[in-house]
Every structure is written in structure tokens, then in C-alpha cells.
N, C-alpha and C positions, 0 to 999 in steps of 0.2 A: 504494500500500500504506500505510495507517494505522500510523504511530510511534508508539504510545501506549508510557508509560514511568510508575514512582512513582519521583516525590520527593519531598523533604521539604518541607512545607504552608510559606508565607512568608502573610504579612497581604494582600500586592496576592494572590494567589491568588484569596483569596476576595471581594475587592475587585472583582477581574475577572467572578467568576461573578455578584455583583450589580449588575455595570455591566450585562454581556449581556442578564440577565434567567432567575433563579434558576426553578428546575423547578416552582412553583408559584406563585401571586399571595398564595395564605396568607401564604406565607413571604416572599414580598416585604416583607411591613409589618412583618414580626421585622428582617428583617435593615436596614430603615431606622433604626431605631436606635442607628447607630455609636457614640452617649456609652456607650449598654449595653451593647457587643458586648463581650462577651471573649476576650483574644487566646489566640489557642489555635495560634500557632504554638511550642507545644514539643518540643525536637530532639528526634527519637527516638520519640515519643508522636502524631505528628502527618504525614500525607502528604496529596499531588495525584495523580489520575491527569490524568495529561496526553496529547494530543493534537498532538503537533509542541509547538507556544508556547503552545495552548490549554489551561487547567483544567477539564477536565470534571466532576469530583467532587472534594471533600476530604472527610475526615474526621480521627478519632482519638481519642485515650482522655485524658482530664482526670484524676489520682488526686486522690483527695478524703482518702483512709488508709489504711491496710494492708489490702490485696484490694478496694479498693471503686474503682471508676470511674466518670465519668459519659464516656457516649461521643455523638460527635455527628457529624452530617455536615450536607454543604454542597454542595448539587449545582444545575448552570445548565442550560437550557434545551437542550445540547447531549446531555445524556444520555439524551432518546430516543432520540437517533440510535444510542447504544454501550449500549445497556439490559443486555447481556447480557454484557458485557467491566466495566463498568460495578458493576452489581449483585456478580458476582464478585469484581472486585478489590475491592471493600469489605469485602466480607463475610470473604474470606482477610486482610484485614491487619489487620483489626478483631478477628479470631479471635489472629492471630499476636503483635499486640500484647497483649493480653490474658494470655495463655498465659505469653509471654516475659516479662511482669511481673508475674506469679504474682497478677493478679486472678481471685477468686473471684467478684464481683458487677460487673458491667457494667451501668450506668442511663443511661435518658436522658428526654426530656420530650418528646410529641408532642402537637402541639395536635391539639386533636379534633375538627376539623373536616376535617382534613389528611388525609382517607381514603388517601392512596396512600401516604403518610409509615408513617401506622396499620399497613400490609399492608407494608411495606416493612422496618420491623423486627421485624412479627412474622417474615416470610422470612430475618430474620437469626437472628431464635432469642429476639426477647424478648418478653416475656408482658405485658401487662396487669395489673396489681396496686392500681391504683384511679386514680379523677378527681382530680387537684389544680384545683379551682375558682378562677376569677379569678385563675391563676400568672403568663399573659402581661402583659407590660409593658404590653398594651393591653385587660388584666382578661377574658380571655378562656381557658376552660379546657383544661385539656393533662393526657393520659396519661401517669401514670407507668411506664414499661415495664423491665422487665429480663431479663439472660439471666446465668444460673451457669452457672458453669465450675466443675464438682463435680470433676473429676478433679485440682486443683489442691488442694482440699483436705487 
């Protein structure tokens, strides 16, 4: 029987899912750059789902200022195995987080080559609102997407 559990996201988490070999080769050459990475373990703002000792996914919400988030995840090669445990728990913590800190705007940055990234937060609820050309660290362009939480307002 499958232990899966959320806890709070530490730095080896994500450290792990890029050792194993993160859910895309796209995102491989993002996440090689450790000087740029930002740490995004913040208590409270930030979880793993875990598998027994394994990190399958993290994510979590970054505030930027009052109602505004950038949100973002971080998922290994082990998430098609739990696609639908997975998919879910993100989706509910990302909502929950959100809510419970009275964010109105949730953003994030999807390169655009990254089709399943693309369709991945559109199925979380954020929309397309235009190209940011040559964003990536490796001049390569990425969607701006978001999702409102109008009932917060």
C-alpha cells in the first residue's frame, strides 16, 4: 500500500527530484542552474508530496505583495507513476494556500515549449495572458499564466 503524505518542501526535496530526473528534459536545463535557483523553501507557503522517503512533486506560492503570488512546482520522473494523486494534491494545496492567504492573483512562468507544463496549469485554472520572450536564463520564451481567486476579493 502507497504512504504518500504533504510536508513541508526543504531544499534536498527538490535537490532529490533533480538528482532522479525531473518530469521533463525542458526543465532539466532550468533546474541546472543552482547559482539561479530560488529557494523556495518557505514554512507555510511551500510542500512535498511524498512517497514513503520519496519526493514526488513540490510546489507552493512565493508572495510578491498584497494578493499577488507567483506559484510554482517541481515535479521528478516518478509522477507518472501517481499522475492522479499527484495532479490532485497540487492542485488542492495550491488552491488552499492561496485562499488561506487571501491571494487574489496567482502567476507563474511556463516555458513554451513545455506542452505538458502548458496543459498542466491550464488544468489548474491559469490562463495565458501573453509570451515573455527570451525570460529563461537560457533566453528562451515562457508563458505568463494566471489564475484569480475572485471570491477573495
Amino acid at each position: 500500500m502507497a504512504n504518500f503524505k504533504i510536508v513541508p518542501y526543504e531544499v534536498d526535496h527538490g535537490d532529490e527530484i533533480i538528482e532522479f530526473g525531473m518530469n521533463d528534459k525542458l526543465m532539466e536545463i532550468d533546474a541546472s542552474y543552482t547559482n539561479n535557483r530560488l529557494d523556495m523553501a518557505i514554512p507555510g507557503l511551500s510542500f512535498t508530496l511524498m512517497l514513503d522517503a520519496t519526493p514526488i512533486v513540490s510546489g507552493g506560492i512565493v508572495p510578491m505583495w498584497e494578493g499577488v503570488a507567483e506559484g510554482w512546482v517541481l515535479s521528478s520522473k516518478h509522477i507518472f507513476d501517481y499522475k492522479i494523486k499527484a495532479a490532485s494534491s497540487v492542485k488542492k494545496r495550491l488552491d488552499y494556500l492561496c485562499i488561506n492567504n487571501k491571494i487574489t492573483r496567482l502567476q507563474t512562468a511556463v516555458k513554451e515549449e513545455f506542452y505538458m507544463g502548458v496543459r498542466f496549469a491550464q488544468w489548474l485554472g491559469l490562463e495565458k495572458e501573453g509570451l515573455m520572450k527570451f525570460y529563461g536564463l537560457d533566453k528562451t520564451n515562457y508563458w505568463r499564466m494566471a489564475k484569480y481567486y475572485e471570491c477573495i476579493r
